[in-house]
NUMIMI-277486 format. One record per residue: residue in three letters; y, x, z of N, C-alpha, C in turn. Coordinates in steps of 0.2 Angstrom, whole numbers, padded with zeros to 4 digits, always signed. Atoms other than C-alpha are relative to their C-alpha. Example, Ala and Ser with C-alpha at 12.3 -4.5 7.8 and 13.67 -1.06 7.14 Angstrom:
REM NUMIMI-277486
ALA-0006+0004+0000-0022+0062+0039+0006+0004+0000/SER-0006-0004-0001-0005+0068+0036+0005-0004+0003/
//
This chain:
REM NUMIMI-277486
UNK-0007+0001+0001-0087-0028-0052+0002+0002-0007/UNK+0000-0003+0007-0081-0027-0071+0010+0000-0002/UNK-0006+0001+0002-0064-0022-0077+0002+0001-0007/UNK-0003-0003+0006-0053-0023-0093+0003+0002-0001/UNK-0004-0005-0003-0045-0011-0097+0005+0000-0008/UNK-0004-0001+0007-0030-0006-0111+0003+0004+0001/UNK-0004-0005-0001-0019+0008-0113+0004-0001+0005/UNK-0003+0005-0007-0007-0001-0102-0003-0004+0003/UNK+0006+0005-0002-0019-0010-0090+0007-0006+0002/UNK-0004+0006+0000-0011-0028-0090-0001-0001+0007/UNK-0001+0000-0007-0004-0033-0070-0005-0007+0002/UNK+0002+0009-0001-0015-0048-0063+0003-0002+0008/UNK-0004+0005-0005-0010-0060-0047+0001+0005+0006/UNK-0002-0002-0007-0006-0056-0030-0005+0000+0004/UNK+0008-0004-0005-0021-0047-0019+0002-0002+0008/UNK-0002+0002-0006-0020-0055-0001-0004+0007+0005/UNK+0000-0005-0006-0018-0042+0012-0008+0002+0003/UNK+0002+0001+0000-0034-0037+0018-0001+0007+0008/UNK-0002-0006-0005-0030-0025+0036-0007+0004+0004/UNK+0006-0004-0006-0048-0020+0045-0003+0004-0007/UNK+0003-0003+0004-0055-0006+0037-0009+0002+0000/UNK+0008+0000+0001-0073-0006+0027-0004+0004+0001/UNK+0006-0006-0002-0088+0002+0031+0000+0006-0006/UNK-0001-0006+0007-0085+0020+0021+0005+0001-0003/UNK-0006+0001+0002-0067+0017+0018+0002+0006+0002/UNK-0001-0007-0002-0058+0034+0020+0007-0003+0001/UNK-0008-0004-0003-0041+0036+0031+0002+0004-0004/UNK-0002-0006+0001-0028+0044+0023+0003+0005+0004/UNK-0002-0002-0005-0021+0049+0040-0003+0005+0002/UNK+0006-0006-0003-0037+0061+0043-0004+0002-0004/UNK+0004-0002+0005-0043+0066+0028+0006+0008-0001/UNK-0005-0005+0002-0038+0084+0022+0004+0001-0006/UNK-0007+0001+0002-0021+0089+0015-0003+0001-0009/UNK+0001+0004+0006-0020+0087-0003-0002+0008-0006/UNK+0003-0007+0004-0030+0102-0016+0003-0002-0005/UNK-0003+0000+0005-0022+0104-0029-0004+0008-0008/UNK+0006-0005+0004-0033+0109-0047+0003+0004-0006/UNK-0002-0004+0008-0024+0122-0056-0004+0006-0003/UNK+0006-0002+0003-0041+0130-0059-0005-0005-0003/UNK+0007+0002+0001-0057+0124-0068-0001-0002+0007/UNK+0004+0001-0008-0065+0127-0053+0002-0003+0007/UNK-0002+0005-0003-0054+0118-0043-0001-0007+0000/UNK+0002+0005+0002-0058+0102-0052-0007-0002+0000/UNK+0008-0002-0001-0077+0106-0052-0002-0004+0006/UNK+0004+0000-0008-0079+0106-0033+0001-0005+0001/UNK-0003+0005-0008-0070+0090-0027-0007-0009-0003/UNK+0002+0006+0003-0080+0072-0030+0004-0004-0004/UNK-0005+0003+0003-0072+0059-0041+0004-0005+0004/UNK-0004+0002-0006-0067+0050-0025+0005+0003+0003/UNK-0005-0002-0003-0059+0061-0018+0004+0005-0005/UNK-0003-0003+0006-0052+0070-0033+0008-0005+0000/UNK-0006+0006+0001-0043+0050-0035+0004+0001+0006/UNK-0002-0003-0007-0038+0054-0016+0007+0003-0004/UNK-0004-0003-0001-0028+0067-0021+0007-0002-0005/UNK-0007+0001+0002-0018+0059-0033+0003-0005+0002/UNK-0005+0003-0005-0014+0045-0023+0005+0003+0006/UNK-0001-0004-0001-0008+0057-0013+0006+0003+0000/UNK-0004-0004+0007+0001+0066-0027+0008-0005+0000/UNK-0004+0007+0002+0009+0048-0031+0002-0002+0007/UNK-0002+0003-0006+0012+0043-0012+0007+0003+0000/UNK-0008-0007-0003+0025+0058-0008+0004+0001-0007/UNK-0004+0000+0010+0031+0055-0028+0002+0007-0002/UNK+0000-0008+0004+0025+0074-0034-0003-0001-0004/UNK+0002+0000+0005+0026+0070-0050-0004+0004-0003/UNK+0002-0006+0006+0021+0087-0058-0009-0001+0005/UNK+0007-0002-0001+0005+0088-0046-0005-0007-0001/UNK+0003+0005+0002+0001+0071-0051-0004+0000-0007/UNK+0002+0001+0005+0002+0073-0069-0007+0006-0001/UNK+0008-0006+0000-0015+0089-0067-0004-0005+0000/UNK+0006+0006-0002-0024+0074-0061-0002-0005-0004/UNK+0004+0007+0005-0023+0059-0072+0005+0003-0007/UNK-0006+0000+0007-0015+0057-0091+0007-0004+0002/UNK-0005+0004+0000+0001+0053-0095+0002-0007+0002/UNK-0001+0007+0001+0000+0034-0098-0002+0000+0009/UNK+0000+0001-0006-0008+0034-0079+0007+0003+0004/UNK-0006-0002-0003+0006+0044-0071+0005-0006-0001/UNK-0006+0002+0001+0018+0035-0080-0002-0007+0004/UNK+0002+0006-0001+0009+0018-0075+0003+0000+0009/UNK+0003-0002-0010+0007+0023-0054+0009+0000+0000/UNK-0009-0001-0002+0028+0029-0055+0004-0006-0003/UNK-0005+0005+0001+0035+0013-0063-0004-0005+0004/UNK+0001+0003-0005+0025+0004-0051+0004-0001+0006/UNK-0003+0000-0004+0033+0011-0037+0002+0008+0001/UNK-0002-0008-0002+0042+0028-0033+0004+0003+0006/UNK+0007-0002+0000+0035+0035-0022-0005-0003+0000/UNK+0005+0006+0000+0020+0026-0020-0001-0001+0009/UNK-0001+0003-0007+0020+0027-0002-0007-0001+0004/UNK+0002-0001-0006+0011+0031+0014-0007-0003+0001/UNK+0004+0007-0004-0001+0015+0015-0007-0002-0002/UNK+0006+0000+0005-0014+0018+0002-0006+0000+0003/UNK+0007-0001-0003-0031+0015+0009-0008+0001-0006/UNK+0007-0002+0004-0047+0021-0001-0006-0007+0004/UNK+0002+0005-0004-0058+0004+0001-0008+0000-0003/UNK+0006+0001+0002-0073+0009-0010+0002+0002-0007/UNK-0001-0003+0007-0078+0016-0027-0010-0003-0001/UNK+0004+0002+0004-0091+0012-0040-0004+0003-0007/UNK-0001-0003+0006-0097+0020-0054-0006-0003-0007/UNK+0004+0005+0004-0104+0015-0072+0003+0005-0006/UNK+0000+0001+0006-0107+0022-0091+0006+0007+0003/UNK-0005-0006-0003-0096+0040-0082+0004+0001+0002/UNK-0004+0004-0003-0084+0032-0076+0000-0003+0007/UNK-0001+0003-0007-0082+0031-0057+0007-0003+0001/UNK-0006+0004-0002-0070+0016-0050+0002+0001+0007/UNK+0000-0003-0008-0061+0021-0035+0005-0005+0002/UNK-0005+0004-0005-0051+0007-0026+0004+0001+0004/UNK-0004+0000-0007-0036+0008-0014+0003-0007+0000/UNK-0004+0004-0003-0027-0004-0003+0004+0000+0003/UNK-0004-0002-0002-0011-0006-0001+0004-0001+0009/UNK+0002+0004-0006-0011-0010+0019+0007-0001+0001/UNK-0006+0005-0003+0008-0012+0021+0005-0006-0004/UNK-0003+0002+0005+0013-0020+0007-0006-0008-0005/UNK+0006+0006+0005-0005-0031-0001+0001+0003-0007/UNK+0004-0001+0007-0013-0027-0017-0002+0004+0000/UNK+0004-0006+0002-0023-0015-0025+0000+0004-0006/UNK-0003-0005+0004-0022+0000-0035-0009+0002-0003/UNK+0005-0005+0006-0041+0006-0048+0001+0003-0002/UNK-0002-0008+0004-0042+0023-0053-0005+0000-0003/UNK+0008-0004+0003-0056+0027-0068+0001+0006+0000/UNK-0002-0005+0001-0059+0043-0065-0008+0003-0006/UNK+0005+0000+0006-0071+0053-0079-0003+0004+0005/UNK+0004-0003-0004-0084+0060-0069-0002+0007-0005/UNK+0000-0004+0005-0088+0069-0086+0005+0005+0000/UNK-0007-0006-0001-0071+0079-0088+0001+0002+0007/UNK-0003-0003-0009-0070+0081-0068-0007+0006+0001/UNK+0007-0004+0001-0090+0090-0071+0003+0007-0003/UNK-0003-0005+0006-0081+0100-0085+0005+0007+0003/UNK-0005-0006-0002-0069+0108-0074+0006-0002-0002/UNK-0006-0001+0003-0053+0102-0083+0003-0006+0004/UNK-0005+0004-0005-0038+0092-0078+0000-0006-0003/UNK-0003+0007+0000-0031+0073-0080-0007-0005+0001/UNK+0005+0007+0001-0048+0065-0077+0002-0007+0001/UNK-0005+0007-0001-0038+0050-0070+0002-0003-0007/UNK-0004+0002+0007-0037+0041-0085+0000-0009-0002/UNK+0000+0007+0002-0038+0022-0082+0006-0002+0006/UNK-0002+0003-0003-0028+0012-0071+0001-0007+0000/UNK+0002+0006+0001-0029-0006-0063+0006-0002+0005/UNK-0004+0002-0006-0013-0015-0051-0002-0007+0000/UNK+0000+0007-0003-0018-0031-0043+0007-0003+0002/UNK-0005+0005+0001+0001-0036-0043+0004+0004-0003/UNK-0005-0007+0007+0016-0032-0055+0002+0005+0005/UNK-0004-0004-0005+0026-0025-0040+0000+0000+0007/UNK+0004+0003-0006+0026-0023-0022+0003-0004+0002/UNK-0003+0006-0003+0032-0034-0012+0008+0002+0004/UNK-0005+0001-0002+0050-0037-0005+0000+0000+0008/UNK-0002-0003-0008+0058-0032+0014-0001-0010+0003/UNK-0003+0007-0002+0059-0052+0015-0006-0004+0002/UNK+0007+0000-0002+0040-0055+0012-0003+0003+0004/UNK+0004-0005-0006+0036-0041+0022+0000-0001+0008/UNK-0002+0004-0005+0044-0050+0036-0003-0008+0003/UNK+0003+0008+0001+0036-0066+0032-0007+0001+0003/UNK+0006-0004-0003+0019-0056+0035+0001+0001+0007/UNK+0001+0000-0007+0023-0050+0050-0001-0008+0008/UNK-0001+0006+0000+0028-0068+0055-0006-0004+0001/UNK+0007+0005+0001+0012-0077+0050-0003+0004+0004/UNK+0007-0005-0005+0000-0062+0061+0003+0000+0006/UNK+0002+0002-0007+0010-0065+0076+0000-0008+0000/UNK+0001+0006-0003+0011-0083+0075-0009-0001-0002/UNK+0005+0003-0001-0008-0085+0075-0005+0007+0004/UNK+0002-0005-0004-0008-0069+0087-0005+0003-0001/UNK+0004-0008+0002-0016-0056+0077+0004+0007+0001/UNK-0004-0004-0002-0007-0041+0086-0001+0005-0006/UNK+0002-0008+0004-0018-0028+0075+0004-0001-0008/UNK-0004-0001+0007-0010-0035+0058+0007+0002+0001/UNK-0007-0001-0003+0008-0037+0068+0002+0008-0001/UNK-0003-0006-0001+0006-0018+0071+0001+0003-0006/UNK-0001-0005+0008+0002-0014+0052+0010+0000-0003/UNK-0008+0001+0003+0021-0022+0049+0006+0001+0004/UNK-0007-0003-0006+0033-0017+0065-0004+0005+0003/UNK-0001-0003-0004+0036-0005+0076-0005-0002+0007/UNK+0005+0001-0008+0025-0004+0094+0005-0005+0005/UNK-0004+0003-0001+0041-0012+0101+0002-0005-0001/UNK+0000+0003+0003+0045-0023+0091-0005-0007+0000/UNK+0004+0006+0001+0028-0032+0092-0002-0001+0008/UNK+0001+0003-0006+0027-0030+0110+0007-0007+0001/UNK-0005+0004+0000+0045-0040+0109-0003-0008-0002/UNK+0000+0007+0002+0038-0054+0099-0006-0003+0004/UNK+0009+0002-0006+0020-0055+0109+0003-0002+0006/UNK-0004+0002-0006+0032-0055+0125+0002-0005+0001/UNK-0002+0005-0002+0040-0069+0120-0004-0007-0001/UNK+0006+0005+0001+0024-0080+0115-0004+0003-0004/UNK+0006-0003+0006+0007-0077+0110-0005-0005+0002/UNK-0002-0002+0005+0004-0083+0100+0006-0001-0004/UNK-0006+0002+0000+0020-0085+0091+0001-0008-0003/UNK+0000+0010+0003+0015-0103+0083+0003-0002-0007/UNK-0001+0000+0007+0016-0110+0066+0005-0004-0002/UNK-0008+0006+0003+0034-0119+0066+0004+0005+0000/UNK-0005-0004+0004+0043-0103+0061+0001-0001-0008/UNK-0003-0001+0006+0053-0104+0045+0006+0004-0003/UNK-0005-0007+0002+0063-0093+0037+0006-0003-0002/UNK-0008+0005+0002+0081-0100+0035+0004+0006-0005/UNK-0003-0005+0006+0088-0083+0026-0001+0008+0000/UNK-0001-0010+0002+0090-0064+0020+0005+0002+0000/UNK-0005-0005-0003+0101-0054+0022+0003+0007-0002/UNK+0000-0007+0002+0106-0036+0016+0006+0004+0003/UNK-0009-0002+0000+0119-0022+0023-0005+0009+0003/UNK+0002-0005-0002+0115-0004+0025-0007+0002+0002/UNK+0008-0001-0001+0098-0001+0022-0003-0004+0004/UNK+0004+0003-0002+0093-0013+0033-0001-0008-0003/UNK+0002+0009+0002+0087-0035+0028+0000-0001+0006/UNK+0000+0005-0007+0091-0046+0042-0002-0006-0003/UNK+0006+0008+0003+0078-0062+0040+0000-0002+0006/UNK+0000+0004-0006+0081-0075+0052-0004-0007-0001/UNK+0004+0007+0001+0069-0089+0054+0003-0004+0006/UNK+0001+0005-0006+0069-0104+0066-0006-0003+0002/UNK+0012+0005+0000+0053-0115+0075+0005-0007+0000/UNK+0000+0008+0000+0055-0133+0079+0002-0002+0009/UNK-0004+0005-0008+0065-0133+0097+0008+0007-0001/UNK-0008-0005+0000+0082-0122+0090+0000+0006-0001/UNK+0000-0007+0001+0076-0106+0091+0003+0004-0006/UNK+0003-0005+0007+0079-0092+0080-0003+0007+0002/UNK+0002-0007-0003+0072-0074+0078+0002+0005-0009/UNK+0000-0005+0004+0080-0059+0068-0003+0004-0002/UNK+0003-0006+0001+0070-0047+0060+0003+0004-0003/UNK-0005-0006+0003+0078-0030+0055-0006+0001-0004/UNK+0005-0006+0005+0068-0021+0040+0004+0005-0001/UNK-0005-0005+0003+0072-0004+0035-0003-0002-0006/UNK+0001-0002+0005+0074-0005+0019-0004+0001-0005/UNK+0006-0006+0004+0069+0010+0013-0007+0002+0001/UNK+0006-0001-0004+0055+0012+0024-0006-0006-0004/UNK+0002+0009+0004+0049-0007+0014-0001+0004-0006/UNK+0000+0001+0007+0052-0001-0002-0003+0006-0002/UNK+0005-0008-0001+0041+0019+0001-0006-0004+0002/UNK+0006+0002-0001+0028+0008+0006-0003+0002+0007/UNK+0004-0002-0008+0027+0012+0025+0000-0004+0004/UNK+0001+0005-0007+0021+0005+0039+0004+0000+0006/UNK-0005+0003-0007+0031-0004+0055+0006+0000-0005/UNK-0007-0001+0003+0046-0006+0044+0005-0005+0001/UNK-0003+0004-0005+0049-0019+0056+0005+0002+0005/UNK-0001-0005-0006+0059-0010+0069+0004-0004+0004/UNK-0002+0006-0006+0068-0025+0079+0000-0007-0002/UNK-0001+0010-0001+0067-0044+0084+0005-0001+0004/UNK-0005+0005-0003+0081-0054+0093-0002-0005-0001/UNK+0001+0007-0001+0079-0071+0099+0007-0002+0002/UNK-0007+0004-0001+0092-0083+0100+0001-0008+0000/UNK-0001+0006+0001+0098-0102+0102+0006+0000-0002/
//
């Protein structure tokens, strides 16, 4: 895999959702809490995988200051006008390395796209901070509470439960499973909606139905998963 790169790394298209996790892929559910390198020797020990780990991390929970230790300026800056905070959903899907530079890949599982970290395996040898010093986003921004809902939508209607559960609630997906499964491909989205932190997105199929879906939000726009939290059916 070959990337280019500029001070600014320029944004390219939109990266399709990719929910089962790859062989070697690291959870950041059970992986350990976040080291933080205000020694040399702090930066020393850790791999350059998990080093990028930690500023994903850093960027999930939007701590900027333990961020900027890890990567340079132009990266920080780059990860926080992305999104702030960067949110919960990051998945490490593999790394590569080449010319001292290790590429460490994440995926964003509740939102689609992906996020390249170069990190300098040289500077990270050395002991010193910012090794983080490239950066790559497979789309400008994340995705909206509307599409997020549109996802959910397409995985139960072709009764994929496991992607369902990555965008609602356990409830929620038993609600729509309940009422068909799978849910069938004549849902269309008629509108959006907004009012107190929640988006109400109502589609219809092809015999009058409808079905609302609540998004949180803010839940949506942190990047966390289920932030689906009810359906309603209706004629």
């Amino acid at each position: 895999m070959t990337f280019s790169w500029s001070t600014r790394v320029a944004v390219s298209g939109l990266a399709a959702a990719a929910l089962s996790l790859p062989a070697g892929a690291a959870a950041f559910a059970v992986r350990p809490a976040l080291l933080t390198p205000t020694a040399a020797t702090a930066t020393a020990t850790v791999s350059p995988a998990t080093y990028a780990d930690q500023l994903v991390r850093a960027w999930g929970r939007g701590a900027r200051p333990a961020a900027e230790t890890l990567a340079t300026s132009d990266v920080v800056t780059e990860l926080f006008a992305y999104s702030t905070p960067g949110g919960v959903s990051w998945r490490r899907t593999g790394s590569s390395g080449t010319a001292g530079t290790i590429f460490v890949t994440y995926h964003d599982d509740a939102r689609g796209g992906t996020v390249t970290l170069g990190v300098s395996d040289v500077i990270l040898s050395q002991g010193q901070q910012h090794a983080v010093y490239r950066v790559q986003f497979s789309q400008a921004r994340p995705i909206d509470a509307t599409e997020y809902a549109d996802r959910l939508v397409r995985a139960w209607g072709r009764g994929d439960r496991t992607a369902s559960s990555t965008y609602a609630t356990s409830a929620t997906v038993a609600a729509l499973f309940g009422h068909a499964d799978p849910g069938g491909g004549f849902w269309a989205r008629i509108r959006a909606e907004g009012a107190a932190g929640t988006v109400y997105v109502t589609y219809g199929d092809n015999t009058g139905q409808r079905l609302v879906l609540r998004v949180n939000n803010f839940a949506e726009h942190d990047g966390q998963l289920h932030a689906v939290y009810e359906a309603d059916f209706s004629r």
